[in-house]
N, CA, C and O of each residue as an XYZ file, in Angstrom:
728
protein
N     141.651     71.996    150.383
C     142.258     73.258    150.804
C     141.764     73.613    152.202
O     140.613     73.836    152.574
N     142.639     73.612    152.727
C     142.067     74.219    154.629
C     141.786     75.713    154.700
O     142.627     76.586    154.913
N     140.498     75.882    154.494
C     139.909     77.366    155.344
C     140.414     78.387    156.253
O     140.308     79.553    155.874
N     141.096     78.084    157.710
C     141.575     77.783    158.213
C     142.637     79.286    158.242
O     143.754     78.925    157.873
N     142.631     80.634    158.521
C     143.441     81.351    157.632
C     144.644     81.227    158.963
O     144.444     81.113    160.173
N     145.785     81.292    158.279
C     147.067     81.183    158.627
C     147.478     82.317    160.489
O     147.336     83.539    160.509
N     147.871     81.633    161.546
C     147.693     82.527    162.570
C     147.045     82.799    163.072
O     147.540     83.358    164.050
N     145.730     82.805    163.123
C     143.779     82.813    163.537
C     143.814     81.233    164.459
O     144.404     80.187    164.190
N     143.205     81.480    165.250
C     142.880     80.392    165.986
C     141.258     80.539    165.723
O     140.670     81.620    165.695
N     140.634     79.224    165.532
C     139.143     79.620    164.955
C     138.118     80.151    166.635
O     138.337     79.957    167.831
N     137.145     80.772    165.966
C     136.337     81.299    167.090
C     135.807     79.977    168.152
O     134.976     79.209    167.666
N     136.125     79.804    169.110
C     135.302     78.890    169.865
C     134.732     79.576    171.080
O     135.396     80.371    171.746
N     133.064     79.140    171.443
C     132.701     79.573    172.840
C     132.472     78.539    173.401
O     131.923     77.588    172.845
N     132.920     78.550    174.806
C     133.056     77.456    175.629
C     131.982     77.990    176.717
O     131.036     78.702    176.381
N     132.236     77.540    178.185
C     130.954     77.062    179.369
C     132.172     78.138    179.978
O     133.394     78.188    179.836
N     131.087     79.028    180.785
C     131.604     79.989    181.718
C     132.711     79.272    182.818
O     132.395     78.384    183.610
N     133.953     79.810    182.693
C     135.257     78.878    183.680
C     135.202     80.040    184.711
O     135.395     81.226    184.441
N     134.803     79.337    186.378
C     135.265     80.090    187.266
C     136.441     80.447    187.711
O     136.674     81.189    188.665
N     137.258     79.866    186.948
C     138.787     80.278    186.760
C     139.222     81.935    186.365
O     140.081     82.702    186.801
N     138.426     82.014    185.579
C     138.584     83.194    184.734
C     139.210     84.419    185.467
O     140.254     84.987    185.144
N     138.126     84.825    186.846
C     138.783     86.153    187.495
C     139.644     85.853    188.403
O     139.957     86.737    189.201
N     140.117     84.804    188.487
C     141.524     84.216    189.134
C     142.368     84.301    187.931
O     143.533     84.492    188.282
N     142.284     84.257    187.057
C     142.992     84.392    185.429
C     143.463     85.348    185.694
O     144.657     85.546    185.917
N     142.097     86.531    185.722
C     142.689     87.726    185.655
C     143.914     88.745    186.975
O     144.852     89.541    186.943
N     143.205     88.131    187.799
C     143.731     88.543    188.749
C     145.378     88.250    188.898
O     146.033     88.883    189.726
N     145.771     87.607    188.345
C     146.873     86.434    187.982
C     147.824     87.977    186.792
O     148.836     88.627    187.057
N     147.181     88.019    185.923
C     147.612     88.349    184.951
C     148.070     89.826    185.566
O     149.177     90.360    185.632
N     146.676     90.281    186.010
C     147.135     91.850    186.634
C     147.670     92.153    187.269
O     147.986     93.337    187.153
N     148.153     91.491    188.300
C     148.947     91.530    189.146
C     150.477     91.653    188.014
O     151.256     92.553    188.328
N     150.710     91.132    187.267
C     152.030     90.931    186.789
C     151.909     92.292    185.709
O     153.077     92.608    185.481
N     151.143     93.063    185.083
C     150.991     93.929    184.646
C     150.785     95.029    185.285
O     151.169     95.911    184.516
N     150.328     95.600    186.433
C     150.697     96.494    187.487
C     151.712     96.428    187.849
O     151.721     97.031    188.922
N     153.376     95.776    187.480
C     154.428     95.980    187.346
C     154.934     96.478    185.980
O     155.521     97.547    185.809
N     154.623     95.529    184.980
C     155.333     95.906    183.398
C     153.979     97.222    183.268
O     153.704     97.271    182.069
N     153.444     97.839    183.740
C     153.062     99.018    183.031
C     152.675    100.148    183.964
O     151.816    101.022    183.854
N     154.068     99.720    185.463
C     153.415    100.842    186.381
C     153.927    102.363    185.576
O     152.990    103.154    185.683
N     155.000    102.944    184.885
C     155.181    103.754    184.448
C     154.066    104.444    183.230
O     154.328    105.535    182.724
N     153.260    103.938    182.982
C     152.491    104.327    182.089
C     150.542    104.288    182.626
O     149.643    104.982    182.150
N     150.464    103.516    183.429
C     149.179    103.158    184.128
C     148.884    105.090    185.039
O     149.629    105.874    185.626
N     147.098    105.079    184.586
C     147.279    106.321    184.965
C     145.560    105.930    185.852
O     144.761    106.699    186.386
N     145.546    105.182    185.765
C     143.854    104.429    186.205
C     144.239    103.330    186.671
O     145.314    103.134    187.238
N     142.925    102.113    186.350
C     142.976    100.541    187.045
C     143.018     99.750    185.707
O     143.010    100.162    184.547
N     143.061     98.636    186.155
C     143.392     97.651    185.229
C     141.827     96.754    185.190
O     141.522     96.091    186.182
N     141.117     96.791    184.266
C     139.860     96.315    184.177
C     139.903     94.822    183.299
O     140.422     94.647    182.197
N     139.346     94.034    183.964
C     138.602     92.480    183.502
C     137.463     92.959    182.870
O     136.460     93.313    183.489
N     137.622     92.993    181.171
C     136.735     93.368    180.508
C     135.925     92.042    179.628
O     136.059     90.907    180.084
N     135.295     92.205    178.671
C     134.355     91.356    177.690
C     133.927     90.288    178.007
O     134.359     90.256    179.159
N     133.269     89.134    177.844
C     132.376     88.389    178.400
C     133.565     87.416    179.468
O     132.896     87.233    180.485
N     134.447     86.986    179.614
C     135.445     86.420    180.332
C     134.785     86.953    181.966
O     134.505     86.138    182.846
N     134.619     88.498    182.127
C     134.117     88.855    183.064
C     132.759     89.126    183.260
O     132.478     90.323    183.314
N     132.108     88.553    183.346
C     130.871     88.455    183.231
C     130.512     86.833    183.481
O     130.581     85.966    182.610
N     130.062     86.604    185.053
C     130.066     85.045    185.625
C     128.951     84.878    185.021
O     128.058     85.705    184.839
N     129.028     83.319    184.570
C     128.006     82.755    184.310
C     127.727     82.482    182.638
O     127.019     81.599    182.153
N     128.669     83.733    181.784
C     128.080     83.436    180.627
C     129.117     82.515    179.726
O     129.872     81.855    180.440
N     129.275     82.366    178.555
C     130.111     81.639    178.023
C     130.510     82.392    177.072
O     129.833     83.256    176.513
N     131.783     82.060    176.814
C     132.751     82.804    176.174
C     134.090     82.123    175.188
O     134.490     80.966    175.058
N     134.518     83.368    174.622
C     135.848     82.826    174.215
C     136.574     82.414    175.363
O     136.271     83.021    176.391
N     137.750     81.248    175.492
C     138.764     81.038    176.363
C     139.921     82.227    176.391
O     141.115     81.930    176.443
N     139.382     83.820    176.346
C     140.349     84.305    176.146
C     139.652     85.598    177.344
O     138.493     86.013    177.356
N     140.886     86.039    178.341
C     140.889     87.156    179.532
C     140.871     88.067    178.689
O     141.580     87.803    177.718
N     140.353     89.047    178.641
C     140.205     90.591    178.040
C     140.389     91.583    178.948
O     139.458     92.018    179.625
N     141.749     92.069    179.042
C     142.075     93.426    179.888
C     141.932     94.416    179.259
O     142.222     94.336    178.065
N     141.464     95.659    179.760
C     141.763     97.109    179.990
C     142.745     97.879    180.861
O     142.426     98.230    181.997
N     143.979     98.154    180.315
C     144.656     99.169    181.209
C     144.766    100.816    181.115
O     145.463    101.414    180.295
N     144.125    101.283    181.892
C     144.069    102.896    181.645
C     145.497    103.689    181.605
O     146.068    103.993    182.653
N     146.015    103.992    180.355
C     146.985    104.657    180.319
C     146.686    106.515    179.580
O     145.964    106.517    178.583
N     147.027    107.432    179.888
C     147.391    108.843    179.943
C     146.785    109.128    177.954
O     145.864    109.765    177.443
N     147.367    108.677    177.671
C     147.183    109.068    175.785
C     148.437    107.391    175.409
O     149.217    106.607    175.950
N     147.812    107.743    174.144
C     148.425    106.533    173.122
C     150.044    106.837    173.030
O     150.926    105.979    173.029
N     150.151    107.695    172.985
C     151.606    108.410    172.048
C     152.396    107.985    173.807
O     153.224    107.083    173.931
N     151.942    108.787    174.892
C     152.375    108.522    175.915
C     153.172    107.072    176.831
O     153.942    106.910    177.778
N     152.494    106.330    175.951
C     151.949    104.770    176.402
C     152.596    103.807    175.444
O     152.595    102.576    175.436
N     153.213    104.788    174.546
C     153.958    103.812    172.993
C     155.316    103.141    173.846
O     155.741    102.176    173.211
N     155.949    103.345    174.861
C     156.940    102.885    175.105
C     156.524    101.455    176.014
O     157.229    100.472    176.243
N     155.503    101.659    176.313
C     154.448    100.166    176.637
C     154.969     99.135    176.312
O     155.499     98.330    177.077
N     154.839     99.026    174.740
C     154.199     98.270    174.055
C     155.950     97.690    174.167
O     155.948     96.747    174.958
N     156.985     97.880    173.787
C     158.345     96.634    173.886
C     158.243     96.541    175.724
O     158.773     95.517    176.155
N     157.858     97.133    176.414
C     158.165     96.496    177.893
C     157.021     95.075    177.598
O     157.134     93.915    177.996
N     156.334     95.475    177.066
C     154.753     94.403    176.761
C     154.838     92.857    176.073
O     154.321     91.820    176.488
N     155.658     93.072    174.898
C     156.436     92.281    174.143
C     157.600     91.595    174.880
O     157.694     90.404    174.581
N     158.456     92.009    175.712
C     159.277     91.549    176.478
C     158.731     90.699    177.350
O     159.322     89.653    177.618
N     157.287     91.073    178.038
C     156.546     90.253    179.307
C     156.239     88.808    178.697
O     156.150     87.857    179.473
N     156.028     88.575    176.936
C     155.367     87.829    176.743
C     153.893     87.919    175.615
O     153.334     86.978    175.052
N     153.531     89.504    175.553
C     152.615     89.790    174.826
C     152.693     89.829    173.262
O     153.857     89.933    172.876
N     151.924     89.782    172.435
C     152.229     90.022    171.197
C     151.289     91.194    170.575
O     150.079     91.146    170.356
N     152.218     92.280    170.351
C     151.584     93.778    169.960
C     151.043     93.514    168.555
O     151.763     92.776    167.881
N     149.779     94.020    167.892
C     149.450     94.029    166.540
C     148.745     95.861    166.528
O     147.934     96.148    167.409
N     149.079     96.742    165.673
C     148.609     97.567    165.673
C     146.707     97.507    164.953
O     146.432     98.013    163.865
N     146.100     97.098    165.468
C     144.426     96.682    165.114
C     143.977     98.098    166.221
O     144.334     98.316    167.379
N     143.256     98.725    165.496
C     142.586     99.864    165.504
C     143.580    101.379    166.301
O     142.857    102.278    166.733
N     144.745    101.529    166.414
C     145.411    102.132    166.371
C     145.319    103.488    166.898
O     146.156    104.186    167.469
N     144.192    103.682    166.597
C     143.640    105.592    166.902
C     142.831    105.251    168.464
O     142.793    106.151    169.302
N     142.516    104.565    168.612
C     141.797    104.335    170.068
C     142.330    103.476    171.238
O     142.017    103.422    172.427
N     143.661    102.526    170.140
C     144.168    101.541    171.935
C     145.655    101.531    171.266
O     146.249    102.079    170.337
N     145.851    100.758    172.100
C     147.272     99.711    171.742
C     147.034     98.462    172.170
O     146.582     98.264    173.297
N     147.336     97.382    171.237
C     146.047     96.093    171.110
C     147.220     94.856    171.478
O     148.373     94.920    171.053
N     146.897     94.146    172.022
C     148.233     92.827    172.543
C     146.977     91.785    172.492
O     145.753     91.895    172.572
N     147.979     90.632    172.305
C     147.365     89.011    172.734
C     148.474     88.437    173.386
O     149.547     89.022    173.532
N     148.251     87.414    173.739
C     149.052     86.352    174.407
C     149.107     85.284    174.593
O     148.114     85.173    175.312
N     149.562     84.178    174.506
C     151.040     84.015    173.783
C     151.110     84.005    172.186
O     152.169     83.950    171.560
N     150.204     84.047    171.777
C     150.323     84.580    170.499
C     149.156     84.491    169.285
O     148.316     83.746    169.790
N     148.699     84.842    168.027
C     148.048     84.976    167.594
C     147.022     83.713    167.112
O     145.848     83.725    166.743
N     147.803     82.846    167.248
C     147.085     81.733    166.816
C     146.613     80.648    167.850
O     145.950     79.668    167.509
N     147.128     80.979    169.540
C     146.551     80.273    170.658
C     146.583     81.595    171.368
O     147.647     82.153    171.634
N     145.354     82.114    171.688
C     145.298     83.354    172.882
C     144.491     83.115    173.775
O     143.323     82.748    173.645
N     145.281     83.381    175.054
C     144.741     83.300    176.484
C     144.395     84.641    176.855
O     143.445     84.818    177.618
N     145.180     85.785    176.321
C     144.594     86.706    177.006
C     144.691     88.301    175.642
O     145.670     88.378    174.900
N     143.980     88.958    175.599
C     143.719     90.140    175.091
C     144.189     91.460    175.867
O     143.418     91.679    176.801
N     145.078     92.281    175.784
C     145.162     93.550    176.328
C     144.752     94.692    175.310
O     144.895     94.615    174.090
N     144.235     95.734    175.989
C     143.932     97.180    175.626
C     144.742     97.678    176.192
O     145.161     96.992    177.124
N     145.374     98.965    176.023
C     146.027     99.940    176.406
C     145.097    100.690    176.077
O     144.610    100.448    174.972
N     144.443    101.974    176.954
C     143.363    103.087    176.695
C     143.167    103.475    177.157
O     142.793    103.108    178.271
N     143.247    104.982    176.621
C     143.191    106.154    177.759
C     141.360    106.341    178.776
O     140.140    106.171    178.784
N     142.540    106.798    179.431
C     141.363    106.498    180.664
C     140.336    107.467    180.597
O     139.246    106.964    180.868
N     140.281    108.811    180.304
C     139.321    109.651    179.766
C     138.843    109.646    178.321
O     138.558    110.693    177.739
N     138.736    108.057    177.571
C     138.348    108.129    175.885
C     136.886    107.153    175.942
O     136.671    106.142    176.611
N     136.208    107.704    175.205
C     134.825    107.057    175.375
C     134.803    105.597    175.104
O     133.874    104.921    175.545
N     135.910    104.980    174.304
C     136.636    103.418    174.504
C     136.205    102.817    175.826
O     135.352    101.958    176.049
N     137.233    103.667    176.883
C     137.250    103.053    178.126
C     135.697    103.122    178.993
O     135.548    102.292    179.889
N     134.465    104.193    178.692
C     133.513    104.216    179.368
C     132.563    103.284    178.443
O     131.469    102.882    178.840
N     132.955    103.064    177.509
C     131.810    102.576    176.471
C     131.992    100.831    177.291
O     130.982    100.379    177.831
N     133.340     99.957    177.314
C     133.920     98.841    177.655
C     133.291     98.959    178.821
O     132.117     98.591    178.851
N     133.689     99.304    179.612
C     132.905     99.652    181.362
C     131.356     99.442    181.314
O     130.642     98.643    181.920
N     131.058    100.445    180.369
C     129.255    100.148    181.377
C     128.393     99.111    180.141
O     127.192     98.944    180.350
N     129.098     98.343    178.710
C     128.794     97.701    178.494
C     128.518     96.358    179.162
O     127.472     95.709    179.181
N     130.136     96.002    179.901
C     129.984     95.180    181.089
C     129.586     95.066    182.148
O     129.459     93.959    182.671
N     129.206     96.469    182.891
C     128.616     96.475    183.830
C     127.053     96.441    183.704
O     126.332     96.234    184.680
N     126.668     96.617    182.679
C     125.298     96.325    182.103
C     124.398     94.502    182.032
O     123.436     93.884    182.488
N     125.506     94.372    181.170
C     125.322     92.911    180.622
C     125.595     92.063    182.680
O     124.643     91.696    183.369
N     126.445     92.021    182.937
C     126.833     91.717    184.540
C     125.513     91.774    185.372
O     125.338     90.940    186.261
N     124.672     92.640    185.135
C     123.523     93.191    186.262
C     122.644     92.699    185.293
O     122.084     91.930    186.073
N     122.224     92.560    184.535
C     120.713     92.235    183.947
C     120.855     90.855    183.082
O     121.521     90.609    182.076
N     119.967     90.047    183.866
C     120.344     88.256    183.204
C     119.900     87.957    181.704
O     120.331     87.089    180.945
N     118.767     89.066    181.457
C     118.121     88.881    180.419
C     119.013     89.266    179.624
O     119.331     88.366    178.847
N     119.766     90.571    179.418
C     120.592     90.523    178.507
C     121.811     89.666    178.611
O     122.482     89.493    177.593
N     122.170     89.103    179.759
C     123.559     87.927    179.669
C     122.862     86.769    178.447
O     123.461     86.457    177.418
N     121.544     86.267    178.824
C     121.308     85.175    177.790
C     121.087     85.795    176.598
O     121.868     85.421    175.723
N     120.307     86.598    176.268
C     120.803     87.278    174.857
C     121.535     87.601    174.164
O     121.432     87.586    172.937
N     122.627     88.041    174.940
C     124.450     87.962    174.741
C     125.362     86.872    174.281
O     126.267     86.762    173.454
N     124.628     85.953    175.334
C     125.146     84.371    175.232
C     124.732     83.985    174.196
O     125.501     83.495    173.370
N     123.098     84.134    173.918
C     122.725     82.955    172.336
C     123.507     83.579    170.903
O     123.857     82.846    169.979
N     123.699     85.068    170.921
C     124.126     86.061    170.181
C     125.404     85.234    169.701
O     125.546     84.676    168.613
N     126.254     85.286    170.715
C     127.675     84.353    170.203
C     127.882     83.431    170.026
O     128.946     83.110    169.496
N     126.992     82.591    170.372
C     127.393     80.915    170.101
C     126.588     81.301    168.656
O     127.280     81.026    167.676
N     125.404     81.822    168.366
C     124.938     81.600    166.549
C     126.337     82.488    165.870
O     126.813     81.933    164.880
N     126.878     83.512    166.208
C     127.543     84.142    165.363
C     129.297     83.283    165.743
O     130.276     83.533    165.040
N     129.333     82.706    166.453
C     130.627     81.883    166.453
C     130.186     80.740    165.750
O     131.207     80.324    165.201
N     129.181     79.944    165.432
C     129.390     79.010    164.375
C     129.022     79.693    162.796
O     129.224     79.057    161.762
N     128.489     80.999    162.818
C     128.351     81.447    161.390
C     129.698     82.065    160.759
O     130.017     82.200    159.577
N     130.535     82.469    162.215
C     132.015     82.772    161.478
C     133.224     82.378    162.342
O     134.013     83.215    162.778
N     133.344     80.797    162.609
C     134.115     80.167    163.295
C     135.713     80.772    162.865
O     136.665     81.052    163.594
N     135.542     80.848    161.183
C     137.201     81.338    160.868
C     137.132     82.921    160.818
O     138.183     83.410    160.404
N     136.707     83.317    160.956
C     136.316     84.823    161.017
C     135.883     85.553    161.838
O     134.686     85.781    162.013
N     137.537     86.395    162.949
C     137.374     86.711    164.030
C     136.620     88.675    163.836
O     135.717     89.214    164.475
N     137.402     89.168    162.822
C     136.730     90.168    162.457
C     135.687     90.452    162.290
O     135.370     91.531    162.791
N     134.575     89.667    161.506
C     133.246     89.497    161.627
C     131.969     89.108    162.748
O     130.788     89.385    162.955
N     132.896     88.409    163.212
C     132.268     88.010    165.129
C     131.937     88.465    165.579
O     130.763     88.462    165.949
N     133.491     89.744    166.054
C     133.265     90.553    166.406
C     132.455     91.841    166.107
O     132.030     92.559    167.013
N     132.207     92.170    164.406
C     131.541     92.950    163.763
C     130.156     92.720    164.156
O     129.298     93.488    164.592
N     130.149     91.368    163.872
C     128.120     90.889    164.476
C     127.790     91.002    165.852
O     126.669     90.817    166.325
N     128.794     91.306    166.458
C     128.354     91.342    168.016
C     127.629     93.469    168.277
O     126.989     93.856    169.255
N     128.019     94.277    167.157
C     128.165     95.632    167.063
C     126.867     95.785    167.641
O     126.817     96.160    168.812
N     125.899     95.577    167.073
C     124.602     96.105    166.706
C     123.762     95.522    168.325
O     122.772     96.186    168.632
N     123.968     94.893    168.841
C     123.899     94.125    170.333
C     124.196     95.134    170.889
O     123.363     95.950    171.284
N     125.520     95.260    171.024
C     126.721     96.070    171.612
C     126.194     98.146    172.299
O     126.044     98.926    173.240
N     126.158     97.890    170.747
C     125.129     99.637    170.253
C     123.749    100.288    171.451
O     123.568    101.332    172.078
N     122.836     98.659    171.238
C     121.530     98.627    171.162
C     121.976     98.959    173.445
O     121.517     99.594    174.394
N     122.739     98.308    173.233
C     122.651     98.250    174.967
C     123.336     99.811    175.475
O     122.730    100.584    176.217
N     124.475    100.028    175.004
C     124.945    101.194    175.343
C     124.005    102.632    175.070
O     123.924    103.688    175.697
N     123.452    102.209    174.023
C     121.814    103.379    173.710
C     120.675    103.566    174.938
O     120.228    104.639    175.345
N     120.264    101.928    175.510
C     119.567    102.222    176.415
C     120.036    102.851    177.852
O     119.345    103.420    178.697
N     121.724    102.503    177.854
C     122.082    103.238    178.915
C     122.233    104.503    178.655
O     121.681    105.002    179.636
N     122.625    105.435    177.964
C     122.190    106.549    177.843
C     121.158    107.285    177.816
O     121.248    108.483    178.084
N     119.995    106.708    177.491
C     118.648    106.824    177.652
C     118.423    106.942    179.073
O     117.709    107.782    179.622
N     118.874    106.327    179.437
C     118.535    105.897    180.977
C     119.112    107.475    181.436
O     118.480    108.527    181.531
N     120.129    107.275    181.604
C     120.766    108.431    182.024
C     120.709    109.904    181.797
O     121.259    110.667    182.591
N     119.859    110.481    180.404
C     119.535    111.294    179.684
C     118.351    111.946    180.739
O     118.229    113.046    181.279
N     117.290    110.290    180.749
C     116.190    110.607    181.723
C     115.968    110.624    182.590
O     114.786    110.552    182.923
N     117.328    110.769    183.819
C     117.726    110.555    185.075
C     118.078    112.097    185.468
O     117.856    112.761    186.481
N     118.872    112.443    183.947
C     119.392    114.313    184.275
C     118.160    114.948    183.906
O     117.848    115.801    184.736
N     117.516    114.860    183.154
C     116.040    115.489    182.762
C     114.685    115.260    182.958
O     113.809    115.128    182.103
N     114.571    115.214    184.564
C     113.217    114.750    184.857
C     111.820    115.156    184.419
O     110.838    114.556    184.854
């Protein structure tokens, strides 16, 4: 019986491709057209893809800052038309796309409003991990053990990556807590 669940492409991390922000750049460019009516911010190269040097899924992870969800629902068939494939996965905070489709993905979109703690949480997670090497390799060993403990299991991957995730966005607030309160 193949494991293997139907549409899932299994988790793989590969060797940091300097391709990647040429990927993105590639991609955004063609999405600063299909979503100038709804774009209310920038279009961000998010999750480890952006982040040189470390290794990752083979998959671009965008952020596009749009106004509210409800606002932004007419997105999602201009999105589908470009090529994307819409899945409603977490619903109350984005509007969630892959591309070309669920079972080979090159690229990940967010739709998210640009004032929702989504979009600042994504931001200075990456801009965190980006600036401090020690946490890039901690990041890095983090996913290659939890991509072979749940190669068919993208939900969980991602679930095991939380507590990492948490631990870093805590110290930046800390930081910042003790920056306003000398």
């Amino acid at each position: 019986m193949n494991n293997i669940p139907q549409g899932e492409a299994p988790v793989e991390i590969v060797v940091y491709d300097p391709l990647w922000p040429s990927k993105f750049e590639t991609e955004r460019a063609l999405l600063q057209v299909v979503l100038a009516p709804w774009l209310t911010g920038p279009i961000e190269h998010v999750g480890s893809t952006a982040i040189p040097g470390i290794p990752a899924k083979p998959v671009i992870d965008i952020m596009a800052a749009v106004e509210n969800l409800e606002a932004s629902r007419p997105a999602i068939s201009a999105l589908v038309e470009s090529g994307y494939v819409y899945f409603p996965y977490r619903p109350d905070i984005m509007h969630w796309f892959c591309k070309p489709s669920a079972a080979f993905r090159t690229h990940h979109l967010h739709l998210t409003p640009l004032s929702s703690e989504r979009w600042d949480k994504c931001l200075a997670f990456r801009d965190a991990v980006r600036g401090d090497q020690s946490l890039a390799v901690e990041y890095a060993a983090l996913k290659h053990r939890l991509a072979g403990e749940f190669k068919f299991d993208r939900e969980a991957y991602t679930d095991g990556k939380a507590p990492f995730v948490e631990r870093v966005l805590s110290s930046i607030a800390n930081r910042k807590a003790k920056t306003a309160n000398p």
